[in-house]
C-alpha angles and dihedrals in degrees: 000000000000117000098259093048072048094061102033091048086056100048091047092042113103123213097279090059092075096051121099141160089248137001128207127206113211129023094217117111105292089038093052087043100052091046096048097058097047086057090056098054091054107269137138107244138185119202108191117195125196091212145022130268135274090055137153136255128194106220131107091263092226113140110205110216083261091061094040088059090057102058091049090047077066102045100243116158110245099185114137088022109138098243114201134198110223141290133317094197115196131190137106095051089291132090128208137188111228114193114216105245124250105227126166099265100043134046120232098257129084119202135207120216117171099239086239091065095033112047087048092055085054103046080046091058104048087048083060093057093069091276112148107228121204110184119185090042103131101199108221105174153325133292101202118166130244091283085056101249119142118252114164146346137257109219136183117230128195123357131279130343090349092057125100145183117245121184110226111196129194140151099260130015127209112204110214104148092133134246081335103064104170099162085057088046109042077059092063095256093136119190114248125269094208098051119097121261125206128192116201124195125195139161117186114243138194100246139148077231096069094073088053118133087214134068115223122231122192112197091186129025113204134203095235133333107357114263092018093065142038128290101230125205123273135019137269136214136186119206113190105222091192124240087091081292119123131182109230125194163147139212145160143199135229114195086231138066086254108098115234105256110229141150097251104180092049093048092045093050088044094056106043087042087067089042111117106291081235105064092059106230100160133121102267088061097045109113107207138343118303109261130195134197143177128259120203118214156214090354094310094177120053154217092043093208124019130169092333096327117110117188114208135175127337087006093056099044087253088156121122105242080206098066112352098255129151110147098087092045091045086053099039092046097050079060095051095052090045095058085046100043097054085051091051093053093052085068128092109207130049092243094053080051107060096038086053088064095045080088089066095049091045086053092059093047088051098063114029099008090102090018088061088050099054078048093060086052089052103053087048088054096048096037086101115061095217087059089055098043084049090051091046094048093051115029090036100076079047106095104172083053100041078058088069105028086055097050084046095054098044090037086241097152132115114253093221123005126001122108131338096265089049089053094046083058098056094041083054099051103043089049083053112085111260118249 
């Protein structure tokens, strides 16, 4: 729908034409999953989306095979998408090739795919199932009735003298408007002082190393030529997109809500300036300015549903303080709050409802409640660079450890079965308390 049908569909619309089963707030990955799935299941489902696609999303575009899974749990067609097959994790003066596991659930393969291209592939999807997609639907706030549940969204249409505010109900609402969550928050669902919080940083670039079939992981950035120069703060990647483009960046983590405060684009220029001649890194190549973004982690924002609201994603801290990813959990567990949600509205009564969806918030807690956690440990650990640089020198040259610690970082393990170190994993992380 182009902006002016947009317009003209919404000031001809009446009133009936902004009701739905369910609403969702936000068309990035964990939005256009959830919806899709609710579609599916034969509901009547509004996707509201602040902007238009096709829009931008700071993040380092690399789909773990987790995450790979989940796009093809929804159909979408994958075909020109750059595959890869694994890591090549550097630090510590060594460099190892890290295969991504085969598991039950996932296949052995990663993928890159640029979030322009992504998140609108998957908005694109769920529309196909049968979603209703309203792009251009800036989301400004909460209905709830006189008992104070959620029931619907007001929302601003158009710019300037010619916008208005429109009020969407529905039965149940799913905030996943991203790191921002300001549904979530103007509800007084405030994120948590105590969870990690990462900030990444990444431009595109015109580089052979664009058409690679591994994704590159730098455990240390240095100032200049490694042990004649400082360890700075933070780690790098480079994640070939294919097309001779790659999607270079850094980021780092603070065990706090309070971001790390560093210089980012010196550090970034520093870094890549010391990057191989031969891979071209330079400015002329450079496509586009350098952008950062926060990313919130280890379920950073609770409770995730409360009273017809469903947090899910972004929104709800559903990042990997491992690896910064957030793409696989935001899908998965779309998928989880749909399953739930169609449960919920079988039921007659508020209170059949919401323990209904006691089953969405248990599943998350299932699977990353005790993973976040050793998370938490781990940021505390490589918050200081020396301690990193420590762990590379000596774990790198391991390969049977590098096995585990690589299914641990890009939460690769099997949840039950599988081999000893996934087993060690999910011992660890059910003896941890739950977050």
């Amino acid at each position: 729908m182009s902006s002016n049908e947009r317009e003209e569909h919404v000031e001809l619309a009446d009133a009936s034409d902004f009701s739905a089963d369910v609403v969702v707030v936000g068309a990035g990955p964990a939005g256009s999953a959830t919806s899709y799935y609710l579609a599916r299941a034969g509901l009547d489902v509004a996707l509201l989306e602040k902007s238009t696609f096709p829009r931008d999303k700071i993040c380092g575009d690399g789909l773990t095979p987790a995450a790979v899974a989940e796009v093809q749990l929804m159909g979408v067609d994958t075909a020109g998408w750059k595959r890869n097959k694994g890591l090549n994790v550097i630090g510590g003066g060594h460099s190892i090739y890290l295969p991504w596991p085969e598991t039950k659930s996932a296949p052995n393969f990663g993928m890159a795919r640029a979030r322009m291209q992504l998140d609108e592939d998957l908005a694109r999807r769920a529309e196909s199932a049968g979603v209703r997609l309203y792009e251009g639907f800036n989301v400004t706030g909460a209905l709830q009735t006189p008992t104070g549940r959620v029931c619907g969204v007001t929302a601003k249409v158009g710019k300037g003298k010619d916008a208005r505010e429109i009020e969407f109900r529905a039965k149940v609402v799913v905030e996943a408007g991203g790191v921002a969550a300001r549904l979530a928050t103007s509800l007084g669902i405030e994120k948590l002082e105590n969870r990690p919080l990462g900030v990444a940083a990444r431009a595109y670039f015109k580089s052979p190393k664009g058409d690679a079939e591994w994704m590159d992981s730098h455990l240390e950035l240095w100032s200049g030529k490694r042990g004649e120069s400082d360890l700075l703060p933070g780690y790098g990647w480079l994640f070939p997109l294919g097309d001779g483009v790659v999607n270079v960046g850094l980021g780092s983590v603070s065990s706090t809500s309070k971001a790390t405060k560093l210089p980012y684009r010196e550090i970034f220029k520093t870094w890549i300036a010391n990057l191989p001649e031969e891979w071209e890194m330079t400015e002329e190549n450079q496509i586009g300015q350098l952008r950062s973004a926060a990313l919130p982690m280890s379920f950073n924002r609770k409770p995730h549903y409360r009273d017809g609201l469903v947090i899910v994603g972004d929104a709800g801290g559903m990042v990997s303080a491992f690896d910064g990813e957030g793409i696989a959990p935001a899908m998965r567990a779309g998928r989880y709050a749909a399953e739930s949600i169609v449960s919920a509205l079988s039921r007659t009564s508020d209170a059949g409802f919401d323990r209904a969806m006691e089953t969405y918030t248990e599943a998350l807690t299932a699977d990353w409640g005790g993973y976040y956690q050793l998370g938490r440990v781990f940021v505390k650990l490589i918050e200081n660079p020396k301690i990193m640089h420590a762990c590379t020198k000596y774990g790198l040259p391991r390969p049977r450890l590098m096995k585990l610690v690589h299914k641990l970082l890009s939460d690769g393990f099997e949840r039950s079965g599988g081999e000893w170190d996934d087993k060690l994993i999910t011992a660890l992380a059910k003896v941890v308390p739950k977050v």
